[in-house]
N, C-alpha and C positions, 0 to 999 in steps of 0.2 A: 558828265556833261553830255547833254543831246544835242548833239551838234546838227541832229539831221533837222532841224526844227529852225535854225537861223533864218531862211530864204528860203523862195524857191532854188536858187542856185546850189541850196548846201542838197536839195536833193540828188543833183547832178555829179554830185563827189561816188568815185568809184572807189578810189584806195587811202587810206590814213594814214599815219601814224598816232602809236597811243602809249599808256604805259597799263602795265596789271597791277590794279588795286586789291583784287579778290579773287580767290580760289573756290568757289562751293566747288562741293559733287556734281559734276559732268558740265562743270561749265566756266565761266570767267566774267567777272567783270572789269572795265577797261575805266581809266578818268576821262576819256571822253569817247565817239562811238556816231558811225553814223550808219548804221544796223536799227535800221527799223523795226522795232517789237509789234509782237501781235495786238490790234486793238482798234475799234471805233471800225472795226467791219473790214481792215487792211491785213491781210497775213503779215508775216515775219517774213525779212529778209533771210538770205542765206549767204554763203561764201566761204571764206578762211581767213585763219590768220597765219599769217608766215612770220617765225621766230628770228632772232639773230643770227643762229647756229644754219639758215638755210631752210629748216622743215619747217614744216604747214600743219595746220589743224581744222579740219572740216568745219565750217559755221554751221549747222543743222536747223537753225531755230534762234530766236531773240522773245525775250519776256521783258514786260516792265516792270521793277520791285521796286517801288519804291520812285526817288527821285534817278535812281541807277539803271540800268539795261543787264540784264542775264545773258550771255551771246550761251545756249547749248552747241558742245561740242561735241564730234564724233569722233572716230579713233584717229588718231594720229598718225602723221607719217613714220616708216623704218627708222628714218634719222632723226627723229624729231627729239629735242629734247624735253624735258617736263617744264613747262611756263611757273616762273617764279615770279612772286609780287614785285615790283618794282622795275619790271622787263621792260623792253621794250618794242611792242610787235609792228608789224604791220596789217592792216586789217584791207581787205579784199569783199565788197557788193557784188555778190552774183547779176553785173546789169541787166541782161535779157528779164529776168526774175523784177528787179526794182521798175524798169521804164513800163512792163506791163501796171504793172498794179500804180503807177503815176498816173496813166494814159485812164485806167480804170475807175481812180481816185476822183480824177478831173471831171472826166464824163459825169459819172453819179452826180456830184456838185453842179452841174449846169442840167444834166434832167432833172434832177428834182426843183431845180430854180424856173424852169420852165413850164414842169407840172403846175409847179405853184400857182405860177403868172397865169395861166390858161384856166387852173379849175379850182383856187385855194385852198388845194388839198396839200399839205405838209407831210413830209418825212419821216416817219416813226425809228425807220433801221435801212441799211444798209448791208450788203455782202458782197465784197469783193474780191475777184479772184481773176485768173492771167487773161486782160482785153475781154471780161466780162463781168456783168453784177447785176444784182437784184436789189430793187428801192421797195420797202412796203410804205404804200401809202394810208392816213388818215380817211377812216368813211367819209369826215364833214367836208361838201362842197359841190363844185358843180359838176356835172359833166366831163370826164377827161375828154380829149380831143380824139382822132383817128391814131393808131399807132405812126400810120405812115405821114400824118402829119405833125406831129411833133419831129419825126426822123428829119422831117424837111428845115424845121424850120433850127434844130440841133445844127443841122448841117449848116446852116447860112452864119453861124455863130464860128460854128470852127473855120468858114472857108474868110471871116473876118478879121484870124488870126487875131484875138481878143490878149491882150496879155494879163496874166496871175499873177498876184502877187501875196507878199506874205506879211502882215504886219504886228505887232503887238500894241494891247489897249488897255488902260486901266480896266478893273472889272467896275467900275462906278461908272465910267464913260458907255462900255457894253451893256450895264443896266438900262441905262437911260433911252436907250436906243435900239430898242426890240423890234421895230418894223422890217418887215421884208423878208424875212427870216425863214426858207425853206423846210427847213429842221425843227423835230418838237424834240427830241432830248433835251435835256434839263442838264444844265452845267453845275457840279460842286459848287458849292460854297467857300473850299479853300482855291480855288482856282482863279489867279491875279497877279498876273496879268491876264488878259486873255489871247491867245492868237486866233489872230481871224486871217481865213484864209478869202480872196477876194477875184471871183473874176467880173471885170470891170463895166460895169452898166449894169448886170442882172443879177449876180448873187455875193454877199460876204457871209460867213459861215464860219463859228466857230469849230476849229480842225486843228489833231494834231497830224495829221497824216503829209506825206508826201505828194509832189504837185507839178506839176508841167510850166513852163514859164508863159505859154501860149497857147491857147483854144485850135490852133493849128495844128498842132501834134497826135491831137486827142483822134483825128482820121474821121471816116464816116463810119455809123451807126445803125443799127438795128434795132427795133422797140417791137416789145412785144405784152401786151397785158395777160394775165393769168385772173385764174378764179376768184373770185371777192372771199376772205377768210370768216370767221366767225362773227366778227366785229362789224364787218360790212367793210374793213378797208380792204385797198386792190394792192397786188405785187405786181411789178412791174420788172421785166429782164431786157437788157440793153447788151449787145456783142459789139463788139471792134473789130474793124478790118484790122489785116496782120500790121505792125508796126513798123515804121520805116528805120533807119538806120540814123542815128541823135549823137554828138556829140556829147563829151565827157570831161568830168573832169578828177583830177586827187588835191585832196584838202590837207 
């Protein structure tokens, strides 16, 4: 179960409880998990899991296989015992690690929603990384604006404390209703429900990634345009001031 995917709220869970379904080589898989895997331009979470016996096991990395999550482990504590199917662990978010790439996550989703509005240039990709990222933008459209105006106008959106949220939609409903849409990736065909992730008045975006509850969090911003690629589209790089200190919670 991907529990990190419930809410914005379930992204705010720091510690679990789970049990071990699977053993591969150098890793584990849990029946539920809110270890965010690598994907859609967000790194892997990292952390540990602490056994019954007391010891811990490095989280290194998170994959998604399937409808399941891979957590990669690293060596294990002196006292640690070997994880058996059917255990029962507890699973530990490296936060400092998760609230950047939330803070990073959000940002991206409101520049590229604001790209769009100003120059109807859409989002080909995304790269995410700690209170920073790179959007590559579509050649087709108008004129992007000054860097330092779109920073401004970023900034009146976060100082409006906007809140996010997190919803699930038929994919027949999501069909019907492709306007506004930031984003040109192209969603599966098996993928139905859809989650749209939403912040309010100016973008919903289909997302599996993790999310800030409020455009407040996200801090102020940096924008910078880079060289136009082969294609003619532009990359765009955004920085975050350092991040405040956010409450928490265990799921």
């Amino acid at each position: 179960m991907l529990a990190y995917l419930d809410s914005t709220e379930a992204a705010y869970v720091r510690s679990f409880r789970a049990h071990v379904v699977a053993l591969p080589p150098g890793g584990v898989v849990l029946d539920r998990t809110f270890f965010y895997p690598e994907g859609g331009g967000q790194p892997a979470d990292t952390g540990e899991i602490t056994t019954g016996d007391g010891g811990s096991v490095p989280v290194v990395g998170a994959l998604r296989s399937g409808p399941q999550v891979l957590h990669r482990l690293g060596r294990p504590g002196p006292r640690t015992a070997p994880l058996r199917i059917g255990s029962e662990i507890t699973g530990t978010v490296a936060w400092p690690r998760r609230y950047a790439h939330m803070r990073a996550h959000t940002a991206q989703h409101l520049l590229s929603a604001l790209l769009f509005r100003r120059s109807g240039r859409r989002t080909r990709s995304a790269r995410l990384s700690a209170a920073a990222g790179t959007v590559q933008l579509e050649p087709e459209g108008s004129i992007l604006p000054e860097p330092e105006e779109i920073a401004a106008e970023f900034g009146s959106w976060v100082e409006r404390s906007v809140p996010v949220s997190v919803r699930f939609v038929a994919r027949s409903e999501f069909d019907r209703e492709p306007g506004g849409r930031s984003g040109l990736r192209p969603l599966p065909a098996s993928v139905d429900p859809v989650r749209i992730v939403e912040i309010a008045g100016v973008d919903r975006c289909p997302c599996g990634g993790t999310h800030l509850r409020s455009t407040s969090e996200i801090g102020p911003v940096t924008v910078q345009y880079g060289a136009r690629d082969p294609t003619g589209g532009t990359r765009v790089t955004f920085v975050l001031a350092p991040d405040p200190a956010t409450p928490t919670r265990s799921g």
